[in-house]
Structure formats: C-alpha cells, structure tokens
C-alpha positions in Angstrom: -19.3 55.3 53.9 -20.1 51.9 52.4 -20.9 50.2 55.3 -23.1 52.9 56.6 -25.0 52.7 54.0 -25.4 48.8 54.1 -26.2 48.7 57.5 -29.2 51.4 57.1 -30.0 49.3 54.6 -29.9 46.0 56.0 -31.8 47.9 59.3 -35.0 49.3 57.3 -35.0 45.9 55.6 -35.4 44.6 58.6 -38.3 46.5 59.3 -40.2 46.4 55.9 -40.2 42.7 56.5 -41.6 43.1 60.0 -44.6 45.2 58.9 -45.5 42.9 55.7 -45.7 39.7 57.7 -47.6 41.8 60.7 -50.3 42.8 57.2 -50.1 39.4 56.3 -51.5 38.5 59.5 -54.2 41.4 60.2 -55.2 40.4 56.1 -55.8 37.0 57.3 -57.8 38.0 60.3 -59.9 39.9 58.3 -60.8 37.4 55.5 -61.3 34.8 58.2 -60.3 31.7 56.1 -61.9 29.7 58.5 -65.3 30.1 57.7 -64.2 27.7 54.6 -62.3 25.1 56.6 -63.6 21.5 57.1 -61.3 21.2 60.2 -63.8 22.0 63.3 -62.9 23.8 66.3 -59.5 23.0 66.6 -58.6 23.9 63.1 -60.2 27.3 63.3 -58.8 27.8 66.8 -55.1 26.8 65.2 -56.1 29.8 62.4 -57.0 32.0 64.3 -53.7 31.8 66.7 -51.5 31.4 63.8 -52.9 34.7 62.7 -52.5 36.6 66.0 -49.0 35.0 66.3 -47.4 36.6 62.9 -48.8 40.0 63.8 -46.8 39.9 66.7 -43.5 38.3 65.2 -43.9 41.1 62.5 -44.6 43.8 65.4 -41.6 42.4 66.8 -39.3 42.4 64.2 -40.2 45.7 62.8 -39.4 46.8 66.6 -36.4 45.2 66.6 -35.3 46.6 63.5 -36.1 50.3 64.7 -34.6 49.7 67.9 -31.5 48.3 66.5 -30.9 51.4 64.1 -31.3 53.7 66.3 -28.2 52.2 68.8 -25.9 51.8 65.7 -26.6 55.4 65.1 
C-alpha cells in the first residue's frame, strides 16, 4: 500500500514539474525579454531558443511522467 502510494506520488510529481517549466517557457515567450537585452542578434536568437527548448523538456517530461504511470499501473 505504501509504495503505491509513493510511486503515484513520485509519478504526478513528475508531471507537475513538467508542465511548470513548459509555463515557464511559454511566460517567457510571451514577455519577450529580449526586447530589453543589449546582446544583438545572437543574444535574442539564444532567448528565444532557450525559450522554445524548456517548453519542450517540460512537454517532455510531463509526457514521460504520464506515460510512465500508466505502465506501472
């Protein structure tokens, strides 16, 4: 019972941490930092990616963490 209980646990965890750094990054598109940066091109372009990038590690791990309590199921 205990470790049931840990594991869904640990497994929607998992997945609250997924979606917050997938907001993270769709907040930070949308307040576009780069409009103050003193950087140029490349720095916005770095940004910009960096943005893109954590909402898909956090669209990942939320998938992974879905996926993965559904086979321990």
């Amino acid at each position: 019972m205990i470790r049931e209980t840990t594991a869904g646990l640990v497994t929607w965890m998992v997945v609250a941490v997924g979606v917050f750094v997938a907001l993270v990054g769709v907040a930070t598109l949308v307040g576009m930092p780069w409009r103050y940066t003193a950087m140029g091109a490349v720095g916005i372009a770095l940004q910009i990616f960096g943005s893109v990038v954590a909402v898909g590690i956090g669209a990942g791990l939320a998938w992974l963490g879905v996926t993965s309590g559904r086979e321990k199921r």
